[in-house]
BAVOVEX-324540 format. One record per residue (C-alpha): x, y negated, z negated; residue in three letters. Coordinates in steps of 0.1 Angstrom, whole numbers, plus 5000, padded with zeros to 4 digits. Each point is the difference from the previous one (the first is absolute). Layout:
XYZala
...
% end
This chain:
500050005000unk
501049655002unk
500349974962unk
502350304997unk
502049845027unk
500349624983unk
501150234971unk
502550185015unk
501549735015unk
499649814968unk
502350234980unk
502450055025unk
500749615007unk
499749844969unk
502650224982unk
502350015031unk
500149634996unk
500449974969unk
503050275006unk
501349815025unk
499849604978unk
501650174971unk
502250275010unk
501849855028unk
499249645007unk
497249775004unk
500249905037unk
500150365008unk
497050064979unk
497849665016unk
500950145040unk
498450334988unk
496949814984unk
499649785034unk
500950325023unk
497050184980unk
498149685008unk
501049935035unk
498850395007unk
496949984982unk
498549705003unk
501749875038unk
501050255019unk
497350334988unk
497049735012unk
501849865030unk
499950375013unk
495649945013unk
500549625008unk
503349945018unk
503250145019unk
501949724974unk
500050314977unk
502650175017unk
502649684994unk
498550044963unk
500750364999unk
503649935011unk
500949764968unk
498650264977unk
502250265018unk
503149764999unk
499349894963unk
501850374988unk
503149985006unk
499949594991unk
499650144965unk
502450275000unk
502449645010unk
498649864972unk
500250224976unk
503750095005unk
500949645000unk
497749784983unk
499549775030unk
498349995033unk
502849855021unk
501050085038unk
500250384995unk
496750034988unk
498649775030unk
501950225023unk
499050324986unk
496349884998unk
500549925036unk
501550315015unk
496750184986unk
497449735006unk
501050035044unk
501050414993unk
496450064994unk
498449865032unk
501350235023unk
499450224973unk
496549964998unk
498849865031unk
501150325016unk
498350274976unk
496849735002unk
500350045039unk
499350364995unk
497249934976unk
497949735018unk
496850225002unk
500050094964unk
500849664993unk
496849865026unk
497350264979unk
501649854967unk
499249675008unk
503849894995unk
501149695014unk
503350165012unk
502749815029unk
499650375017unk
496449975004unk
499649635007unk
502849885012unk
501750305017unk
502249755021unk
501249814973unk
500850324979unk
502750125021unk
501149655003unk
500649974966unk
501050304994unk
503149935027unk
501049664983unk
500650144967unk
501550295015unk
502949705017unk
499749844965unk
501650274984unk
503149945021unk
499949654988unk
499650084961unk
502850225005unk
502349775010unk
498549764975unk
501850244973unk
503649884999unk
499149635005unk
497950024968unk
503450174985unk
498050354992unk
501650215019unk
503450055023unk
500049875037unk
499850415006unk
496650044994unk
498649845028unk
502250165024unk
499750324985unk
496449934999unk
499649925035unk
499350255016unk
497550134976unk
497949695004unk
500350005039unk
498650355005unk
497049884975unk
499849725026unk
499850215029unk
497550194986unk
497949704990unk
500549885038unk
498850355015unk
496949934973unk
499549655019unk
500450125030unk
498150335005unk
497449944967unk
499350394999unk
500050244971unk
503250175010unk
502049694996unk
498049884969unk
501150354989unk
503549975003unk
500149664985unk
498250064971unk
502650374995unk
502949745006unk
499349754975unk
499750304972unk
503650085006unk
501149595010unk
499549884967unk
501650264980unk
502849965016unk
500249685003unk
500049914965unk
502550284994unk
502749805027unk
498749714981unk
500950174964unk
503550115016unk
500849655012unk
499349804972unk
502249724984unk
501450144972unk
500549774968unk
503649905008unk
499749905029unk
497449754992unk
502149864972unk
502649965020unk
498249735017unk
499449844971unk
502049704984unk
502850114979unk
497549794972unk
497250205007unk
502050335000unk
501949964966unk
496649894987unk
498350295012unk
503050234990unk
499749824968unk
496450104993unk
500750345009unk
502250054973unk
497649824973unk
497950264982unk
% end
């Protein structure tokens, strides 16, 4: 019943926040309160009155990994931003290509999906974040997370995603939807693990720093 399912919900959110504000910190703990928000209340409604809810449903996907930034660092700098991004354009070719496959369902449901509406503009978008992936990865090293490796090593990875959202654009059939949506299952996992190999590691960024800022930092470190 409804009741059972407010309830439910109820006792898993309230204490997960609370978890989250006390245990770890209290930004991490607020982007899971607006995330449970932004689902419920934005994007769960949007779902019978506009496509916009896809574009909701990607910030609620990207939010995630914003808090694992968050809480491992306390702040929600450029990392967290670039994290939030990779998984906010990961998750159109993601899920415009299973919808693709799913537009009758979706029709009888009485969703207001891209796939069913807007079947042109679906695989558009779905190609653009596709290219934007390309551009967020070489984002990476200017935002000093990660090594100027990563997008080269990444390259390729997010050019064959690319061709696959072009053959998408281009032939708009189930077979291509198909091998998009199998790609992007095996994209992202790898991507981030690239990502995970290529990061800046805690020297190296305070190397860059002043020799004030280092010795101050150094001197912290050694305070108990």
């Amino acid at each position: 019943s409804p009741l059972l399912a407010v309830c439910f919900a109820a006792s898993c959110g309230v204490p997960g926040i609370a978890l989250l504000t006390l245990a770890v910190n209290p930004l991490t703990g607020a982007l899971g309160a607006f995330n449970i928000f932004l689902y419920t209340c934005c994007y769960t409604p949007l779902k019978r009155m506009s496509i916009a809810n896809t574009w909701v449903g990607a910030v609620v996907g990207a939010i995630p990994p914003v808090m694992g930034w968050t809480a491992a660092t306390g702040s929600l700098d450029a990392g967290a931003l670039l994290l939030g991004g990779i998984l906010y354009s990961w998750q159109f070719p993601h899920f415009n290509a299973l919808s693709w496959g799913l537009r009758e369902d979706y029709s009888r449901g009485g969703y207001c999906m891209m796939s069913v509406t807007h079947p042109g503009l679906c695989r558009r978008v779905a190609l653009r974040h596709c290219l934007a992936l390309v551009g967020l990865s070489a984002a990476a090293p200017l935002l000093d997370v990660t090594t100027w490796t990563f997008p080269v090593i990444s390259l390729p990875l997010n050019l064959y995603i690319s061709y696959l959202g072009f053959r998408f654009y281009r032939d708009a059939d189930r077979s291509s939807s198909r091998k998009l949506f199998f790609c992007s299952l095996w994209h992202l996992p790898l991507l981030l693990l690239v990502m995970f190999t290529c990061k800046k590691s805690l020297l190296e960024k305070e190397d860059k720093e002043p020799l004030g800022e280092s010795h101050e930092r150094a001197m912290e470190m050694r305070l108990p």
